[in-house]
N, C-alpha and C positions, 0 to 999 in steps of 0.2 A: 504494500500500500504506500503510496508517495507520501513524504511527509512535508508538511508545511512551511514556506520557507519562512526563514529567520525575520523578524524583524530586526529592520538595519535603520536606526533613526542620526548613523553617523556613519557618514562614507567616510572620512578617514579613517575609521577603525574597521568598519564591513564593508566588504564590494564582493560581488560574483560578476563571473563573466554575463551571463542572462542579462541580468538587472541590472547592469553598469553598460551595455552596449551602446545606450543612446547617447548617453552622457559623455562617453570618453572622447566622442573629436570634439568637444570643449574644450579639456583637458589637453589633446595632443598640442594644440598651440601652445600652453602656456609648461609644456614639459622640461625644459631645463632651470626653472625658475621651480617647481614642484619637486624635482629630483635631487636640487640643492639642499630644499628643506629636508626633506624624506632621511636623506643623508645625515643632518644635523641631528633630527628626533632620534634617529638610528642608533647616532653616537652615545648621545644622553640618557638614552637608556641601559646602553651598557656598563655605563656609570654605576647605575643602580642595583644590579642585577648579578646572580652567577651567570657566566655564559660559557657554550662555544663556540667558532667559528663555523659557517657553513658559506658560500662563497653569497655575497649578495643579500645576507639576511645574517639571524642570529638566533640561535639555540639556546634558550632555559632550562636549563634541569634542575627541576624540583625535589625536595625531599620530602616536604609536607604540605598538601600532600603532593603524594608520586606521580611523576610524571615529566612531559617535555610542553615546552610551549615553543612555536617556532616565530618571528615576527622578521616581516620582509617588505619593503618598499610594496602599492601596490603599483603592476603596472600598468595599467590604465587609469586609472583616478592619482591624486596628489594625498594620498592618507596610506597607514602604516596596516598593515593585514594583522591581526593575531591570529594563529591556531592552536590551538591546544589537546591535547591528548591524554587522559589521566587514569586510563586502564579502565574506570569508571562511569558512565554520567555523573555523577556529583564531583567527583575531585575535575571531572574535565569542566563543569561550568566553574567551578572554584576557580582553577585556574586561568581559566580565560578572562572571567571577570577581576581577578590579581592581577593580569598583564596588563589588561587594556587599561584599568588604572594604574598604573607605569606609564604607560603611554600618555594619556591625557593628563597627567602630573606632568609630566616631559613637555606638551603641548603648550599646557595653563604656564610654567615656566618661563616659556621661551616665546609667548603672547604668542601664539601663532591658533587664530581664529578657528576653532570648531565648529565647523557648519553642520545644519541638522538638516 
């Protein structure tokens, strides 16, 4: 049975290809200005965080609870992708919801406008 897509009430932190197709030649013009920032949130989260390298993004590994979170530029929109994976449902929305605010600490930091 399909399941119902997510609500995303913040495209920097949720895009899917589907639901991002219309939007993104917006986006394509203003791409090196978008990829700048993407870069800087990128940086300042690793700040915060355990990580490790994965080429073009960055790997979380969690202890508590267990699990990865993976976060990576998106590439079509100008916002930061989180995924996360906790072996569970609960530690995976745990976790994803502990990224994404990282991320938007990182955001709210560095004024850079959250649009809804």
């Amino acid at each position: 049975m399909p399941k119902p897509r997510e609500k995303k009430d913040n495209h920097l932190l949720y895009a899917d290809a589907v639901a991002s197709r219309g939007k993104s030649g917006v986006w394509f013009g203003e791409r090196e200005e978008f990829k700048t920032t993407q870069n800087e949130v990128i940086e300042a989260v690793k700040e915060k965080i355990n990580w490790v390298p994965i080429e073009n993004a960055i790997m979380a590994v969690s202890l508590d609870p267990p699990g990865i979170v993976v976060m990576a530029p998106n590439p079509s929109l100008p916002g930061i992708m989180v995924l996360a994976d906790g072996a569970t449902a609960a530690n995976t929305e745990h976790l994803k919801k502990q990224y994404t605010e990282v991320v938007q600490e990182v955001l709210r930091a560095a004024d850079i406008k959250v649009e809804k």
